[in-house]
N, C-alpha and C positions, 0 to 999 in steps of 0.2 A: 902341732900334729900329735904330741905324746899327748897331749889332755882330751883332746878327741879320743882315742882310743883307750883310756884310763876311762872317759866315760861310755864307752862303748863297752868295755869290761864290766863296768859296774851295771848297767843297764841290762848288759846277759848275767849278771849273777842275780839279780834280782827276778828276772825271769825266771832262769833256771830253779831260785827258792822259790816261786810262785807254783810253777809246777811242780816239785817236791811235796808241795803241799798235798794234792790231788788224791786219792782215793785210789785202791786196788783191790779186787775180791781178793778174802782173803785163803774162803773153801773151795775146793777143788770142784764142787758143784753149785756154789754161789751163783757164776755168773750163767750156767745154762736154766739151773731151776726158776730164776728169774724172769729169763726170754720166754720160757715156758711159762709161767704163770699171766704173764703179759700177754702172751698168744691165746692162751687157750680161757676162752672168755665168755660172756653169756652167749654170745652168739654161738658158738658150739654148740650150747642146750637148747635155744630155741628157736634160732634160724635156721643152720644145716636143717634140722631134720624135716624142717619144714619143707625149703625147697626141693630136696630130694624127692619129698612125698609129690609136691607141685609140676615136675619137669622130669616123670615118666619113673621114678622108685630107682631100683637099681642101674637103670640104664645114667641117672646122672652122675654116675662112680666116673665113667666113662671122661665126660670131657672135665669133671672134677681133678684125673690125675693128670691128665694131659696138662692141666694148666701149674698142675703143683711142679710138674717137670720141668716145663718149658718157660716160667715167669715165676714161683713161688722159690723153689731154688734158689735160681740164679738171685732174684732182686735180695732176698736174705742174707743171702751170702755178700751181697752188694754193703749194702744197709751194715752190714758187722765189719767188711772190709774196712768201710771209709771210719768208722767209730775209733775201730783198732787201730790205725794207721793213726790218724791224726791225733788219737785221744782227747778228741773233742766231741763236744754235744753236735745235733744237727744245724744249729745256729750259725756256729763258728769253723767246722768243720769243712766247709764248701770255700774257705781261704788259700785252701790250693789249688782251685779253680773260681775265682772271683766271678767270672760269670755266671758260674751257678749257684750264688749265694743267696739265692732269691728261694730256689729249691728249701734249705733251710729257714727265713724265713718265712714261706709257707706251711713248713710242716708244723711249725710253732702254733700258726693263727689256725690252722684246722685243728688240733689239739686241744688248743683251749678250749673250743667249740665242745672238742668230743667230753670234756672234763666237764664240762658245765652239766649235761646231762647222765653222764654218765652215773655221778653219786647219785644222783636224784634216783636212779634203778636201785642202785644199795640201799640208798633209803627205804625206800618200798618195801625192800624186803626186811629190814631192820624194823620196819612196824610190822610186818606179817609174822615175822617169827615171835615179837612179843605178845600177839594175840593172840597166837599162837600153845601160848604155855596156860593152858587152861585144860579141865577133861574133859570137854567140848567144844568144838570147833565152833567160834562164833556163829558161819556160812555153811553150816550141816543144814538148819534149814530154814525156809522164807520166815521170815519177820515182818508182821505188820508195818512197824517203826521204819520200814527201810528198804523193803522187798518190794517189784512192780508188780503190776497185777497179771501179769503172766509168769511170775517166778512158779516152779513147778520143783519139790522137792521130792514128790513119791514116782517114782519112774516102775513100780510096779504093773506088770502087764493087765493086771484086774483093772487098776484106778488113772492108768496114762495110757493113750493111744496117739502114735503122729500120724497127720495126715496133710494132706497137698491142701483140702479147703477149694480145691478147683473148680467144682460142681455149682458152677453160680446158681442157677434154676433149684434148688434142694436146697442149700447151704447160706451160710451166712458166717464171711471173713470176718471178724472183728482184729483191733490193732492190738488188743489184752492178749493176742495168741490165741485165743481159743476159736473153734467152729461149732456153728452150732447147725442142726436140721430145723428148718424153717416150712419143711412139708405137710406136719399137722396145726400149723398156725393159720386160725382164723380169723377175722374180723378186726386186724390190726396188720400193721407195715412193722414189718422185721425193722429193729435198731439196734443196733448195739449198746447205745449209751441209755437204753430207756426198759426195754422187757427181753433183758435175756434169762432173768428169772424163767420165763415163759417158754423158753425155749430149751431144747435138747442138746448138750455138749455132747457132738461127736469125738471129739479129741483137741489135739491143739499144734497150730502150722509153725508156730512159732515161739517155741517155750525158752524161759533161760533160766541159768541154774541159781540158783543162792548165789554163789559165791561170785557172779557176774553183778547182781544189784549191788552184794557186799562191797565189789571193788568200786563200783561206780559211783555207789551212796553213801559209804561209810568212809574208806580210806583217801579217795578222793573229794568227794559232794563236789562232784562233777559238773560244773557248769554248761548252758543249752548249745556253747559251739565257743570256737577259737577267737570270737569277738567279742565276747561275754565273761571279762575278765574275771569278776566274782574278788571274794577275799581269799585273803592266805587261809589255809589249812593249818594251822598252829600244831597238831600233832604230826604234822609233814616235814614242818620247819623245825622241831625239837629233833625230827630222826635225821634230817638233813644235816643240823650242827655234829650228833653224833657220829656222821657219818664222815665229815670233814675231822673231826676232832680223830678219827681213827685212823685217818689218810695222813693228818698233821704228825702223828706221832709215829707213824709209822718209818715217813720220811727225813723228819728234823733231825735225827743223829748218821743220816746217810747211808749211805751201802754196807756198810757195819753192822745194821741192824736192819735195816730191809734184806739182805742178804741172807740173814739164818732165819727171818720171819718166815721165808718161803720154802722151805723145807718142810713148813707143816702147810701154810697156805695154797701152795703148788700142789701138793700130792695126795693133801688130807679130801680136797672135792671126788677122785678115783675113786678112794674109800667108799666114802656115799653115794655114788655111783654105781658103784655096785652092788653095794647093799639095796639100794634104791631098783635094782637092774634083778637081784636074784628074787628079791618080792614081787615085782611085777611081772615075770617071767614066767612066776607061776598062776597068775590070777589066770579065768576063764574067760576066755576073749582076746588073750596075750598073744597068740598066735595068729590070730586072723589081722590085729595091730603091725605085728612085725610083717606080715606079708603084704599089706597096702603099703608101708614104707620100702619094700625092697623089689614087690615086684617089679620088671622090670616095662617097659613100653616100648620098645624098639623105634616107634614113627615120632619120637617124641627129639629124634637125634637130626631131624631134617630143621629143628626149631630154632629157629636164632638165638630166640629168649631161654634155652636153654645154657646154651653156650656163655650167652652174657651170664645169665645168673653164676654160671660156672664161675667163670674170672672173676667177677666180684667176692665171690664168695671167697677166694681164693686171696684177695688182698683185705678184705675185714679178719677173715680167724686169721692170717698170719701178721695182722699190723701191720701191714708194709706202709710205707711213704707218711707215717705218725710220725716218725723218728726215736720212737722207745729202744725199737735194735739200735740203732746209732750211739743213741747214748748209753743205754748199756754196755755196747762192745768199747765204750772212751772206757772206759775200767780196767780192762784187759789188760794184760801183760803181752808186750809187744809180740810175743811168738804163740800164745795161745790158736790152738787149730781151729778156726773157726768154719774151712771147710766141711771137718766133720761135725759140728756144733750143727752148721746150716740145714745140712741135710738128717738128723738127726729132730732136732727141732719143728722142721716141715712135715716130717712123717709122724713124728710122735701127734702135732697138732691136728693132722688129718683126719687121723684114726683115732682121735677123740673124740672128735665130731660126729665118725660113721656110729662109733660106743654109744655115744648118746643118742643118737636117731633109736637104737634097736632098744634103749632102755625108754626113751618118752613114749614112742609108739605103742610099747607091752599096755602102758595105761590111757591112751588111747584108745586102744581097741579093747582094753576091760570096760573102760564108761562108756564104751557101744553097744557092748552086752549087754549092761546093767539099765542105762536108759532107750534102749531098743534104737537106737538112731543112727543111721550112717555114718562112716567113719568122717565121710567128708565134711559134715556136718557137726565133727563135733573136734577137728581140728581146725587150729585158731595158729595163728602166728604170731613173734613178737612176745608183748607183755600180755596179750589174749590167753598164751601156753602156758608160762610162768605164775598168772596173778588170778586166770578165770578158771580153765582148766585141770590143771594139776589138783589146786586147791579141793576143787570139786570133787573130783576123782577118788583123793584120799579118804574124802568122808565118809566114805563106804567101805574103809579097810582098817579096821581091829589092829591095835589104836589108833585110830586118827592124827588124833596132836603127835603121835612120834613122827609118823613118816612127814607132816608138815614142816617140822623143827628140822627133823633131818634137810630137807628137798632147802628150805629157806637159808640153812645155815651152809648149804653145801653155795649157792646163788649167792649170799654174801663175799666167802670164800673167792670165788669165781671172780667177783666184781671190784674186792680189795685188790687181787694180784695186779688187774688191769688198771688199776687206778692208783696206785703205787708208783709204777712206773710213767703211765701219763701225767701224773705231776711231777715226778724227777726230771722229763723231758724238759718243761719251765725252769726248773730249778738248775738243770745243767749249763743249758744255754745262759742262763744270765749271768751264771758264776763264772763260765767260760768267757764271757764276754768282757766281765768286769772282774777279773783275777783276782782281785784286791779285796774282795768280798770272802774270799778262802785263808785269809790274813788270821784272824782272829775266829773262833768259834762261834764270838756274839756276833759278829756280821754275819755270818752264814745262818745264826738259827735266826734273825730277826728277818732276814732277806726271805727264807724261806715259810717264816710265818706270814707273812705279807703276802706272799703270792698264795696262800692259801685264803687266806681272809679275801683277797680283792676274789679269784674262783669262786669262795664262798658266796659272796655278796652278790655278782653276777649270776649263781644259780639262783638265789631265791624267786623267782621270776615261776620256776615251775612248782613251786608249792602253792600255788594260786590255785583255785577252783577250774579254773582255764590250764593250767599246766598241761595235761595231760597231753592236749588236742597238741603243745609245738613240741611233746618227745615224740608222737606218732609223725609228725609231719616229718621229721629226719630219719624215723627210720622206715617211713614208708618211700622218700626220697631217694635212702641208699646214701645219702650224703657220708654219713658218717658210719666209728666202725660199730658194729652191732651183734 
């Protein structure tokens, strides 16, 4: 009986060093600047402002806070409870309720998911900003080498008209974008691929900008659809290692140093945000932008799909059910408030979201002005906002390449915070799991190179010529967070 309990002593004091070992923020805003940089994500710049625009302007504030109340709240404060309490990752955490340990490994396997795609956005922007540093904007304007034959870079009201092309009996649609008048043509049949020499450009139904061929032809060489796998992208796959290489170092020395990196990575995207937000603010057209995003639609609240989009939107910008809150709040110090953290963190993230609606919109509604075309028409969702539009938009504002570098380094920023902690999620759980792994410092950094390498290796898949078409598939899905 006494060696039984001598090894039952020895067995908790080895535990007990196992967990001595484990990690604590050390700064007083470590662990919220974190959960914030985790939260507040690309999707805040290019979703929100989208949907709000989609689902009736200012009317979707409406069931937006209803859900931040009633389910954004709560589940956060949920998510940092179980962290805190157990000081475990989401893996291992669900051991005080065995039956929901499934919950943790779920949040693992859709994580992974979201990680796989996720660099691959950094990446993107990791070659946009180096193209970037030039006095000319590569996608200022059409390029033979690259450009379709409807790319249209002079949006001057003398040499570009848009028009419907409606008028079949007069008209002549072609697929280049352009219309032509087919009413003083004689003694031949209108073609488009044969005499439109001969024919009168009325304007064009269907025009796109540089910086849409740029993205399709240059950065990606975009393959004809999701079955059409094509080769890798070699300069995709160099920004995709950098990108991992910066995810790797960020997390290999642990919350030590992810912890004071977000101090500038968390707060420095506002900066440029603003800065991004007082230029735009004043272009000509900025206003008539911010009122398509805010007006409001009142019949727009009878909509189901508004409401859905509402709650979703409300579990992507806040991460919920990833388990990054989770495992960030395992760090905590047992008494840490995370009630006020929760609600703190919900609001801060919301009203970054609405920030950025009123600052993408300002350039919006400038490159409506500038190339005469409906707002509706020249908003894009997704990587459309981020990689076609924006791009475009800048090129028409003295200096160019600043506010590129800016907008791309601010979308880096954005995409590091959130990818920082969606690989710690992996890293926690398996350290958690396997204690023994936090023994030695070489086990931890070797564990944690590993799981970067093997995410690594699984993302190359989207540097393919085909990539593009399975990041649009998930987030056109909703699957994942965005």
């Amino acid at each position: 009986m006494s060696s039984e309990n001598n090894q039952s002593e020895t067995n908790k004091n080895e535990t007990d060093s196992l967990e001595e070992k484990r990690e604590t923020w050390s700064g007083k805003f470590d662990f919220f600047l974190s959960a914030l940089g985790y939260a507040v994500g690309l999707g805040n710049v290019w979703r929100f402002p989208y949907l709000c625009y989609r689902n009736g302007g200012g009317v979707f504030f409406i069931p937006y806070f209803i859900f931040m109340l009633l389910v954004g709240i709560p589940l956060v404060f949920l998510e940092l409870g179980v962290g805190q309490f157990t000081s475990n990752g989401p893996l291992t955490s669900w051991k005080m309720v065995p039956i929901f340990r499934g919950i943790g490994l779920s949040m693992n396997i859709v994580n992974f998911y979201l990680v796989l795609y996720y660099n691959m956005i950094i990446a993107y922007s990791l070659y946009y900003l180096v193209v970037s540093l030039t006095s000319k904007l590569p996608w200022q304007e059409c390029n033979p080498s690259w450009s379709s034959s409807n790319c249209v870079d002079d949006y001057d009201p003398q040499n570009f008209r848009l028009v419907t092309c409606e008028d079949y009996n007069n008209t002549l649609k072609c697929d280049n974008g352009g219309c032509f008048n087919i009413t003083a043509l004689t003694g031949s049949i209108a073609n488009c691929s044969t005499n439109q020499s001969n024919l009168d450009l009325i304007g064009w139904w269907n025009p796109s900008f540089p910086s849409q061929d740029y993205w399709n032809n240059v950065i990606l060489m975009k393959s004809s659809g999701i079955d059409d796998s094509g080769t890798i992208v070699w300069q995709l796959l160099v920004a995709l290692i950098v990108a991992w290489i910066i995810s790797w170092a960020l997390v290999v020395k642990g919350i030590g140093i992810s912890g004071k990196v977000v101090y500038f990575t968390a707060l420095f995207p506002y900066v440029v945000l603003l800065i991004l937000g007082i230029r735009g603010w004043i272009l000509p057209g900025a206003a008539k932008g911010i009122e398509f995003y805010i007006k409001p639609d009142f019949s727009k609240l009878s909509d189901i799909k508004v409401w859905t989009d509402a709650a979703s939107q409300i579990f992507f910008s806040l991460s919920i059910a990833y388990g990054g809150l989770t495992s960030l709040a395992s760090y905590n110090k047992f008494q840490t408030n995370i009630m006020r953290d929760a609600i703190t963190l919900t609001l801060s993230n919301c009203l970054s979201s609405i920030f950025a609606g009123f600052v993408i919109f300002s350039y919006m509604g400038y490159l409506s002005y500038v190339t005469g075309q409906p707002i509706d028409q020249v908003v894009q969702p997704g990587q459309g906002l981020a990689f076609i539009v924006y791009p475009y938009a800048v090129t028409t504002i003295p200096p160019a390449p600043l506010w590129a570098i800016l907008f791309f380094i601010m979308m880096i920023l954005l995409g590091i915070d959130s990818m920082m902690t969606s690989v710690e999620i992996t890293i926690t759980s398996i350290l958690d799991f396997f204690p023994k792994l936090r023994k030695k410092s070489m086990y931890k950094v070797i564990t944690i190179t590993a799981i970067c390498f093997i995410q690594f290796t699984a993302s190359i898949n989207f540097t393919l010529q085909s990539g593009t078409y399975w990041i649009g598939k998930t987030l056109k899905l909703n699957i994942f967070k965005n």
